[in-house]
C-alpha positions in Angstrom: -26.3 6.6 -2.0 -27.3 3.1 -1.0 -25.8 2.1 2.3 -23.7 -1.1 3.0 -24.5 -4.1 5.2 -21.8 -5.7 6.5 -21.4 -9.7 4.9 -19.3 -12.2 6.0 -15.9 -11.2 7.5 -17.4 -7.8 7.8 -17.1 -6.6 4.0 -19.8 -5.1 2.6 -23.1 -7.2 0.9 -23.4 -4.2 -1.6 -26.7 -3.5 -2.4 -28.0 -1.9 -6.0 -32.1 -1.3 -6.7 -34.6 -3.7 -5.6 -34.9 -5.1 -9.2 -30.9 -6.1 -9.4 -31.5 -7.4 -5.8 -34.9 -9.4 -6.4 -33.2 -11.6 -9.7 -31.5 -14.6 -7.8 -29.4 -15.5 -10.8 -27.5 -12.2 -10.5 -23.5 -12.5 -9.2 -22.7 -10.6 -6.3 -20.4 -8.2 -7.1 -16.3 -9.4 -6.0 -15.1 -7.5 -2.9 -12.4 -4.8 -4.4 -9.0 -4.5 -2.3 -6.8 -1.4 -3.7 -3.2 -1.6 -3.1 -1.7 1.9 -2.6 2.1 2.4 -2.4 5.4 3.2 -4.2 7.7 0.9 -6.5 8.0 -2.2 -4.5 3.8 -2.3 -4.9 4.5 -1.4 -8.5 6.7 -4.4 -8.9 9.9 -3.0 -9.5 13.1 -5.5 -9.3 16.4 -5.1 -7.6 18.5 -2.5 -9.5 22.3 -3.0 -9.7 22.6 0.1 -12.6 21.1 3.0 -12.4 21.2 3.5 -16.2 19.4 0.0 -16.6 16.4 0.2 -18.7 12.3 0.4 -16.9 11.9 -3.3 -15.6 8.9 -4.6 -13.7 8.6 -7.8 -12.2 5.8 -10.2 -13.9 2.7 -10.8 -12.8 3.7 -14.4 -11.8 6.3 -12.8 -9.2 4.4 -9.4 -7.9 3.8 -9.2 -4.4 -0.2 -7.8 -5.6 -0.9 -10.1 -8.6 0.3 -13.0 -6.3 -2.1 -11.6 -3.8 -4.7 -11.7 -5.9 -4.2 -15.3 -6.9 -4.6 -16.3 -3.0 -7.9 -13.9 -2.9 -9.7 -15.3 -5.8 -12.6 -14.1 -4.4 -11.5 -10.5 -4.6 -10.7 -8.0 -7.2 -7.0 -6.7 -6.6 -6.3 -3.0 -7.9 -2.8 -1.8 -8.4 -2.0 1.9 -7.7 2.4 1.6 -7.3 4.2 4.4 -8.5 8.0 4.5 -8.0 9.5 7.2 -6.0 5.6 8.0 -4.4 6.0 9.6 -1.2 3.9 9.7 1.7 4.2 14.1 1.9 6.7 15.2 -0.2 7.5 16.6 -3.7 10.2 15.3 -4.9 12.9 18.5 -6.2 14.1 15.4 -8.2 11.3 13.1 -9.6 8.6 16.0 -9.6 5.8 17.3 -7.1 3.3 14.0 -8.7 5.4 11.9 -6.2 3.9 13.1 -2.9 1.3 10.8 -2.2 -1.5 12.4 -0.6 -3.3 14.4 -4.1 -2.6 11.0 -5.8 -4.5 9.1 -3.1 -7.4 10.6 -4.0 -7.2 10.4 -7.6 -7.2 6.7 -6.8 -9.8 6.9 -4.3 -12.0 9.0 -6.5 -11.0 6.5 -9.8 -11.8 2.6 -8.2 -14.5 1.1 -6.1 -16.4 0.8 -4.2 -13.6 -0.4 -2.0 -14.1 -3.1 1.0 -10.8 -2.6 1.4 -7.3 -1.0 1.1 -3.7 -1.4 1.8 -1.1 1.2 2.3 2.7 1.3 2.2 4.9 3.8 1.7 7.8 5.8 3.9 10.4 4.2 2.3 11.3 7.4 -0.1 10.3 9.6 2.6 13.5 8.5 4.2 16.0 9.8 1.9 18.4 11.9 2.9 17.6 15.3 0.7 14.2 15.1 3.0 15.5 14.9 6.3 12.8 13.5 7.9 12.7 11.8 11.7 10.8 8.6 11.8 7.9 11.1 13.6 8.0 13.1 10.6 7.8 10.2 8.0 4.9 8.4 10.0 3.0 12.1 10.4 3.2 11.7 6.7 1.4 8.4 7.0 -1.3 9.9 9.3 -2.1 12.2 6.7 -2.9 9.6 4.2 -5.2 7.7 6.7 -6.8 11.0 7.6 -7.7 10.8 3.5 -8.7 7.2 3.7 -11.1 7.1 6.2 -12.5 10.6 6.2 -16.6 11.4 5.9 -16.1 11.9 2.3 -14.2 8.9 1.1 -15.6 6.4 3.2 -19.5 7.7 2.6 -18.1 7.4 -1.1 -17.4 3.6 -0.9 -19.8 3.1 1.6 -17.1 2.0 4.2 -13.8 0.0 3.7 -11.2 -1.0 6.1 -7.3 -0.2 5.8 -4.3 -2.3 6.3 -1.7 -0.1 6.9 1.9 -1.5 5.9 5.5 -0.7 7.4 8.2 -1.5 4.5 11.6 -3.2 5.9 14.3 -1.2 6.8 16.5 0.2 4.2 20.1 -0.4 3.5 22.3 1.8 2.7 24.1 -0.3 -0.4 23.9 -0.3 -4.0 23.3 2.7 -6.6 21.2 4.6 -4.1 23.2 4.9 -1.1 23.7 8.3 -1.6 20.6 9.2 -1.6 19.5 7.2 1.5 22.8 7.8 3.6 21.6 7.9 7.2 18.0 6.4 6.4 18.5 3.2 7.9 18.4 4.4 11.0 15.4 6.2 10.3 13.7 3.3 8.7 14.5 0.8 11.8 12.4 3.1 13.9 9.5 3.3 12.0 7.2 0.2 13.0 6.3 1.0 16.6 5.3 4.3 15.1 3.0 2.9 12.3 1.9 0.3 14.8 0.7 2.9 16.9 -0.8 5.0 14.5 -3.1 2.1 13.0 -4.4 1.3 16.9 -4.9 5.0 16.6 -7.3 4.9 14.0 -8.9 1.1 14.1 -7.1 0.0 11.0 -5.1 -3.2 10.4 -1.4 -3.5 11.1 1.5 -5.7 9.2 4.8 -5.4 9.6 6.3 -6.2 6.3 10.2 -5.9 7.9 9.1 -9.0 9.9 8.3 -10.9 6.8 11.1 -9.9 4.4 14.2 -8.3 4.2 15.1 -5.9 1.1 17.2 -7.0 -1.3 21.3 -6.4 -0.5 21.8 -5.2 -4.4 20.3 -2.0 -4.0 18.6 -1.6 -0.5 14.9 -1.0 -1.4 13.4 -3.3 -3.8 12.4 -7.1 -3.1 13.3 -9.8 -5.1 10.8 -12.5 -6.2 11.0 -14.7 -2.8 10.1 -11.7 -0.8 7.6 -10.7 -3.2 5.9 -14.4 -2.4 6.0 -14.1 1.3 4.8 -10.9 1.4 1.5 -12.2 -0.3 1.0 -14.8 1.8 1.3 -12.3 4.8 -1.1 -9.6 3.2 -3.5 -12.1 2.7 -4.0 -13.5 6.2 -3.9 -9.9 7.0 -6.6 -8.7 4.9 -8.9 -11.9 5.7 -8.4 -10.6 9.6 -9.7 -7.4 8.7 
């Protein structure tokens, strides 16, 4: 596989034969950012009813498509799957929600990659899981451990992760059952992601600095913390 040299703000000037690479009229190919995560990077809205039909917000309100209107420069892959986990299989939703085989479906289905952000931990926090906030970012660990292994990263010939710590939960709305004692949980999770991206050279946002989650149901954000959160990923990513 053709290696990658490293282009302005240290993405990769991807490099294809010698005859693509001699014809000067020939578009370099747009830098490719996957976002990995669970509903709130799938787009899903506050939820006042559990019996309320599928609903996604548009693509003029999620957090990723906005994103990809302030990187115009870079192609923006969405890969949000409500109720996604970080390690578990969900008795509930099914085994497809833990996170770590469907991480490298998605690994093995885009790029190359120059870059990649994850967030998830905020279903690992539900009460039939019983998770600490060391299990819930070991969880995490295990996904970066995927990310930037050998194999993936020889694979995309290198890409950088931002690594994401969703706001803390509240326990209101249609779930609280199912998240009763995960606030707590949830408050002490960024110094533990923090510490874990250090850990292994990758980027670091806290998105419970940015926004809150909505007070209707706890989890999801509504469209104004879908906008900040853009703008925050995107300075983010350009630091990378």
């Amino acid at each position: 596989m053709a290696r990658a040299a490293r282009g302005e703000k240290g993405f990769r000037a991807r490099r294809g034969p010698s005859s693509l690479r001699a014809d000067p009229t020939r578009e370099a190919p747009m830098p490719v950012l996957l976002c990995f995560g669970d509903s709130n990077t799938h787009g899903t809205p506050p939820i006042a009813d559990r019996a309320a039909p599928y609903a996604r917000h548009d693509a003029a309100t999620r957090w990723t498509r906005v994103l990809a209107g302030l990187l115009p420069a870079w192609e923006v892959v969405e890969e949000g799957l409500p109720g996604r986990t970080a390690q578990f299989a969900d008795p509930v939703m099914g085994a497809h929600m833990d996170g770590r085989d469907a991480l490298k479906v998605a690994l093995q289905s885009h790029g190359p990659l120059d870059a990649m952000t994850l967030m998830l931990g905020t279903n690992d926090v539900k009460a039939r899981f019983g998770a600490t906030p060391e299990k819930v970012a070991a969880g995490l660990a295990g996904l970066l451990d995927i990310a930037l292994s050998p194999e993936m990263q020889e694979r995309h010939g290198g890409f950088r992760v931002l690594l994401l710590c969703p706001p803390p939960v509240l326990e209101v709305g249609p779930f609280a059952g199912e998240f009763l004692g995960s606030r707590q949980v949830s408050l002490a999770l960024p110094p533990l992601y923090r510490r874990l991206a250090e850990a292994r050279g990758c980027g670091f946002l806290d998105a419970g600095g940015v926004i809150e989650v909505s007070p209707v149901d706890g989890l999801h954000y509504d469209a104004t913390a879908h906008r900040r959160l853009a703008g925050a990923v995107a300075e983010a990513v350009r630091a990378l």
